[in-house]
Structure formats: structure tokens, C-alpha cells
N, C-alpha and C positions, 0 to 999 in steps of 0.2 A: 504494500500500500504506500502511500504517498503524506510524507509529513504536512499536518496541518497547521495553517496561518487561521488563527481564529477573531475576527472582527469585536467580541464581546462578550463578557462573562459579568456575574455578580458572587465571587467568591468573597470579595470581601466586606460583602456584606454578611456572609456567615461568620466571617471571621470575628466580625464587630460585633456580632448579637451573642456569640457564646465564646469570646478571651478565653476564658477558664477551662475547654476544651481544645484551643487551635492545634496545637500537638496532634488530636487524631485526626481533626478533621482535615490540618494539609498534609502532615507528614505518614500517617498510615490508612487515612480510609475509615472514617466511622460507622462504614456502609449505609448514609443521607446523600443529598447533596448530587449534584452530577459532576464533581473535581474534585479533584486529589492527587498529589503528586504522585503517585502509583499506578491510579488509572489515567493518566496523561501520557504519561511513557506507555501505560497497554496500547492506547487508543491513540500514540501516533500525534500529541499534540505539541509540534513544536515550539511556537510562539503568539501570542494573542494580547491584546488589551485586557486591562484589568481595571473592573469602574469601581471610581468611588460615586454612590450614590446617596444620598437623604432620604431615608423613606419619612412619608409624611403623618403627621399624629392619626391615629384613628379617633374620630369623633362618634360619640355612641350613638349617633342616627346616621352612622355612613351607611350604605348602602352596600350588601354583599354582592362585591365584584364578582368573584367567582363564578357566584352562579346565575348571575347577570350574563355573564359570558356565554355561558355552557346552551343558552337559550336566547340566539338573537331571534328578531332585532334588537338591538340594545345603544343606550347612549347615555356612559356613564358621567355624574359632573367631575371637571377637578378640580384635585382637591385646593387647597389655598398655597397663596406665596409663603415660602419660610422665608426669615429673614437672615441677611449674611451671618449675623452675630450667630445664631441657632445653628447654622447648616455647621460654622466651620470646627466646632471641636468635634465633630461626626467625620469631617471629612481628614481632619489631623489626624484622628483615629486608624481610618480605612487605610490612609497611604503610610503609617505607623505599622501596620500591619501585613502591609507589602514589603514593606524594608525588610521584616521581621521572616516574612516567606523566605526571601533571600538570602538570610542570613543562616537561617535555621535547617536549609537546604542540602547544606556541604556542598556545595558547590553545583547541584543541579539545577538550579535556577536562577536566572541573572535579570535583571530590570538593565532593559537596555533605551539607551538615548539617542544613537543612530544607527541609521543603516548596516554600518560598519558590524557595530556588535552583533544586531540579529542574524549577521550570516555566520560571524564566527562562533555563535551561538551553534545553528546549526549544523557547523562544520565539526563541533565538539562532542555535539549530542546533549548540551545544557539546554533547558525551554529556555526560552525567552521572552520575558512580558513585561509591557508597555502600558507607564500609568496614565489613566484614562479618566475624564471625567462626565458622569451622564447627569447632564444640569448643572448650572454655574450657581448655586444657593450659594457656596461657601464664595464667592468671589465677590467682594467689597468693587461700588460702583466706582470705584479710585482706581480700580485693578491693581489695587500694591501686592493682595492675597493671589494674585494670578500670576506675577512676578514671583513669590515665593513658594510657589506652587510648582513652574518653571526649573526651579533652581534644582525643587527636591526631584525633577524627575517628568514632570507631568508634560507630557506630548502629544497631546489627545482631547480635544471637547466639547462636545453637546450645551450647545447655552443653554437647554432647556431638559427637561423629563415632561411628561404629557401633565403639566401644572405651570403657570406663569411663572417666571422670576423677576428682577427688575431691567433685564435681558428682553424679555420676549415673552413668546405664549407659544406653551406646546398641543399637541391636539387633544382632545377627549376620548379615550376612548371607547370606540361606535363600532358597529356594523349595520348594514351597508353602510358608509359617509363617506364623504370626502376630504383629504385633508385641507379646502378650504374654510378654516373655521373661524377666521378673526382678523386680530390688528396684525402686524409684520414686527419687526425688530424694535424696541422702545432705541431714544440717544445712548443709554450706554450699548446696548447693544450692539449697536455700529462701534465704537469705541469698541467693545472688547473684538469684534472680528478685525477691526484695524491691527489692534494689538496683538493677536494670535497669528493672522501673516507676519508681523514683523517679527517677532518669538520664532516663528516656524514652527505652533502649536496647530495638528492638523484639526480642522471642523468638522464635529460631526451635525450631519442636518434630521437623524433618526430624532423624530419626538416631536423634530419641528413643525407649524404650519406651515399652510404654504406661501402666504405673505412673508415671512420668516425668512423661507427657502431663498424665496423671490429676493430678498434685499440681499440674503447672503450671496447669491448672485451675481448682483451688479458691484458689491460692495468687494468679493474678497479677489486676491490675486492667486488662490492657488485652488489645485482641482477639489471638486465638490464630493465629499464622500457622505453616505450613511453607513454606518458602520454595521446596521442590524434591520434592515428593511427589506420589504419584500411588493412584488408588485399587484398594485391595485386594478390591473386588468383583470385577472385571476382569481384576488380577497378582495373584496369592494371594503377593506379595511381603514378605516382613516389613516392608520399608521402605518398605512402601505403609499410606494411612490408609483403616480399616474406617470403615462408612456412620454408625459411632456417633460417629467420633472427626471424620468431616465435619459430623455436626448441631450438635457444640457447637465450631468452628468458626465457623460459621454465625451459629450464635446470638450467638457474642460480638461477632461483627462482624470477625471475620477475615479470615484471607485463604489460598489455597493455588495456589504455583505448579507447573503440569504440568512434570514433570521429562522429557525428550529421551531419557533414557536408557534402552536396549533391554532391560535386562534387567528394570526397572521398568514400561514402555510392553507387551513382547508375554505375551500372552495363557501363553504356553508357557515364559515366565520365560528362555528365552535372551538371552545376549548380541549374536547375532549382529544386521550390520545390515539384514543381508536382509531389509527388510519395508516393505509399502504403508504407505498411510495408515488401513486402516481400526481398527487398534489404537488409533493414537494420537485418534481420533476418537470411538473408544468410551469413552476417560477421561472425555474431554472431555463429551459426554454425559451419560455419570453424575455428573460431579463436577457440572456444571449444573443436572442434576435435583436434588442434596441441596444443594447451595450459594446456589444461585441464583446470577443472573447479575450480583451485585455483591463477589462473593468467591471469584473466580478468575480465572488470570493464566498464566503464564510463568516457569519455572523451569528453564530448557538445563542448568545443566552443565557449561557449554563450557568444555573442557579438561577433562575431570574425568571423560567417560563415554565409552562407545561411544555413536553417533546414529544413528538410522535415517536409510538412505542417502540418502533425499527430501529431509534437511534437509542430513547433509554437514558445515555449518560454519555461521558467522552469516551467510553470503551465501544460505542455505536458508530464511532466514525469511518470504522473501516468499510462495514455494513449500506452506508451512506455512500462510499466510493466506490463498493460493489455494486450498489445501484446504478450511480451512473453510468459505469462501466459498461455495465449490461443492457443502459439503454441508447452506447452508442459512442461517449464518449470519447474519445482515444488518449494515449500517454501523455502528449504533447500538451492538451488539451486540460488533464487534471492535474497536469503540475502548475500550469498557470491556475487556474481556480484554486485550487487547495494551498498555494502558498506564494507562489513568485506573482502574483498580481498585486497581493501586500506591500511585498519588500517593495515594488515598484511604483506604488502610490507612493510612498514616503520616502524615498528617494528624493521624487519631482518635487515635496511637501514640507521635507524638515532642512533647516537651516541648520 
């Protein structure tokens, strides 16, 4: 099989909710969770992003997502702005935590800052992973916390999660909708994508509207990537990208990773993981046809979604490239998708 570049994970938000256990959860497997540095190496996963994310307070009349989900139509609200001062001991935490993978590793895991590393990474047989962040909560509209953020590592980020910040506004999530839902990029907004091109901090547009998208557009100077999206021909998902928002993509030299996740992946917008291969197949497909085959990749989730059951956890990956294989794929073909289309976005992407 073919080592994987993986576009997005949420491990370390397991990390952050049980400290007192991280020992089994990344270094032996507490059998939770779809990561672990043991099923990484089964499952073939070379290098990937790593988000710091905020999850938002539960308020005791929120409404169960879930199984909101599991029975569209549906359109769920979101939730509220956190404020900087809130996100960012959450998010000192999260990249606290990555350090701490790294360290704790022996040497199989390295947080890499360019290109450089992630090959030699690879050339070594150490993962490699890239700190990411999905929504800018913890970044003060000074951007001093994005500078320091910078420093510790972070090359990677989502102004927004499907919740406003003082960035922008991410989408709700709906099925059927569309991701036109609102206003586009707030002043800092524009201010922090100025700032992430000159950083050489790559954007992610997964979360975002499509006003949002749209100013990121005319606003940034390097290619347009989602890191964990899937297309809305196929999921009439709002957090899926329409075949307009794949062409300029495209054209800037982008990148888009196929998100794992079932409610994004089937056809009928459910959660459930009851499902073959031939949904996740059909992304694939289309995103191929408007992308081409030099700007698309992998985008799991893991920890972060439901997964159709074929894939399971990152020990499903091979399983995943045996599908494609079998539905035509060829070698040249999955090595660009499963990992050198990454290394090649960030190349054109990190200063």
C-alpha cells in the first residue's frame, strides 16, 4: 500500500479531555478513538495535520446533533462566538500536547515546519504532523496570538469551525443547503489572511461560507485549500464544496482533502456508518473530474467524525486504497492522492 498524507485529525482533542490517560491513548492504543501511534504505522499513516480545536459549551437546551443528523432534512443553529481570552488556554493546551506526542514518541514522531522535514520524515519512517488550527477562537484580533502560534509550530488554519469568530462565519450544519449562508470575512478577517500569506500559514477554507471563501479568494496570494471537504454535487451538504468553488480551487493550485465523514460522504446526508464504498468513490470521481488529478488528497477526521465502516479507524486505510485500486485507479495515480499532492500544496504554500 501507499503511505498516507492525511489533510485532518482531532486527536488532540482526546488528548485534552483525558491528560490523565494520554500515555495509552497515543502511545499504546486504549482501543477508542481512530489514532494511535501503533495503529498509524499498521494503517500506513505517514504525515497529517493535527487541529487544535474549541469545542463549544453545551447549553442545556442545545439541541441533539446527532440524531439530528442521522434523520435529514436537518438545519442545525450555531453554536455562539467564544471569545479569544476563553479559546486560548484550550488551545495552549492542545499544541502543549503535540509537543508532548513528540517528545514522548522516541523518536517516531516529529512536528514538522517544512517541506524539507516531511520528506525526510518519510525517508526515515518517523510520521510526520503538522500543527493545524480548525477556527481562529484563540487568535486575538491584534494577531500577536497568531505570531506566537507561528513561532511554536503552527502552519495551518481555518479562521473559522461551523460557529462565527471575530474572523468570519462558518456554515451551519444542514442537509440538503448550500454553503451560501451569510456575511463573508469580518476586517480582521482580511487582516488575519493578509497575515497568514505573509507567515506562509496555509488557509484552510473547510467550515467556511461561501462569502468567506469568496473574499479568501480575491484577498489571498497562495493556493486555496480545504483541508477536509467533500463535494456538494454528490452530498447537497453545506459543508461540502459546489463544482464553482472546486474550479477556483483548481485554478489556484490548491488542494482538497476527501473528508471520511458519513454525513458529508452519503449520498442521503446521514450519519450512519452503514455504507459500501460506492459513495465515497463517487466524491472521488467528481472531485477528479473538476480538480484534476494534482489537487486532491485525504482529509479523515479521525477522531472528529463518524467513518464508514470499511474504513473503521486509520488501520482502514489500506482497505480504502484497495478500493480505489479496484475501481481503476493506477500506481501513479495513488501516490499522488494519498500523499505527494500534500507535500506539493505546501511547497507552493509555506515560506
Amino acid at each position: 500500500m501507499f503511505p498516507t498524507f492525511d489533510g485532518h485529525n482531532d486527536i488532540l482533542l482526546r488528548l485534552h479531555n483525558a491528560p490523565h490517560n494520554r500515555e495509552a491513548i497515543w502511545l499504546t492504543g486504549e482501543g477508542k478513538g481512530h489514532l494511535d501511534l501503533p495503529r498509524m504505522r499498521q494503517g500506513g499513516f505517514a504525515a497529517g495535520f493535527f487541529a487544535i480545536y474549541i469545542p463549544s459549551p453545551i447549553a442545556h437546551d442545545a439541541p441533539d446533533y446527532m440524531a439530528a443528523m442521522e434523520n435529514p432534512p436537518f438545519t442545525l443553529p450555531l453554536p455562539a462566538l467564544i471569545e479569544p481570552a476563553t479559546a486560548l488556554p484550550i488551545a495552549m493546551d492542545m499544541a502543549a500536547q503535540l509537543l508532548w506526542m513528540e517528545r514522548a514518541s522516541n523518536g517516531g514522531f516529529k512536528i514538522c515546519r517544512s517541506t524539507a522535514e516531511i520528506s525526510a520524515c518519510l525517508a526515515q519512517g518517523v510520521i510526520a504532523g503538522i500543527l493545524h488550527m480548525e477556527g481562529a477562537e484563540a487568535i486575538d484580533a491584534n494577531l500577536d496570538t497568531l505570531y506566537a502560534f507561528h513561532a511554536m509550530g503552527l502552519r495551518s488554519l481555518g479562521p473559522v469551525w461551523s460557529r462565527p469568530t471575530i474572523f468570519g462565519h462558518g456554515v451551519p450544519f444542514a442537509f440538503p443547503a448550500s454553503p451560501d449562508t451569510g456575511a463573508g470575512l469580518t476586517s480582521a478577517g482580511k487582516d488575519l489572511i493578509r497575515a497568514c500569506n505573509a507567515l506562509g500559514i496555509m488557509i484552510d477554507l473547510s467550515h467556511l461560507n461561501e462569502a468567506g471563501f469568496n473574499d479568501v479568494a480575491r484577498l489571498s496570494d497562495a493556493p486555496l485549500v480545504a483541508t477536509h471537504s467533500n463535494a456538494h454535487a454528490i452530498t447537497a451538504s453545506s459543508r461540502n464544496l459546489t463544482d464553482r468553488q472546486l474550479q477556483m480551487i483548481r485554478d489556484s493550485g490548491g488542494m482538497v482533502g476527501l473528508n471520511f465523514a458519513t454525513s458529508f460522504l452519503r449520498r442521503d446526508g446521514k450519519q450512519s456508518a452503514d455504507m459500501g464504498w460506492q459513495d465515497v468513490l463517487a466524491h472521488l470521481d467528481h472531485m477528479l473530474a473538476i480538480l484534476g488529478e494534482d489537487h486532491l488528497g485525504f482529509g479523515s477526521d479521525f477522531d472528529g467524525a463518524t467513518l464508514p465502516q470499511g474504513i473503521g479507524d486509520v488501520t482502514g486505510l489500506p482497505a480504502l486504497q484497495q478500493a480505489m485500486i479496484d475501481h481503476g485507479y493506477d500506481a501513479a495515480l495513488m501516490r499522488k492522492l494519498c500523499f505527494d499532492n500534500w507535500l506539493a500544496v505546501l511547497d507552493r504554500t509555506w515560506k
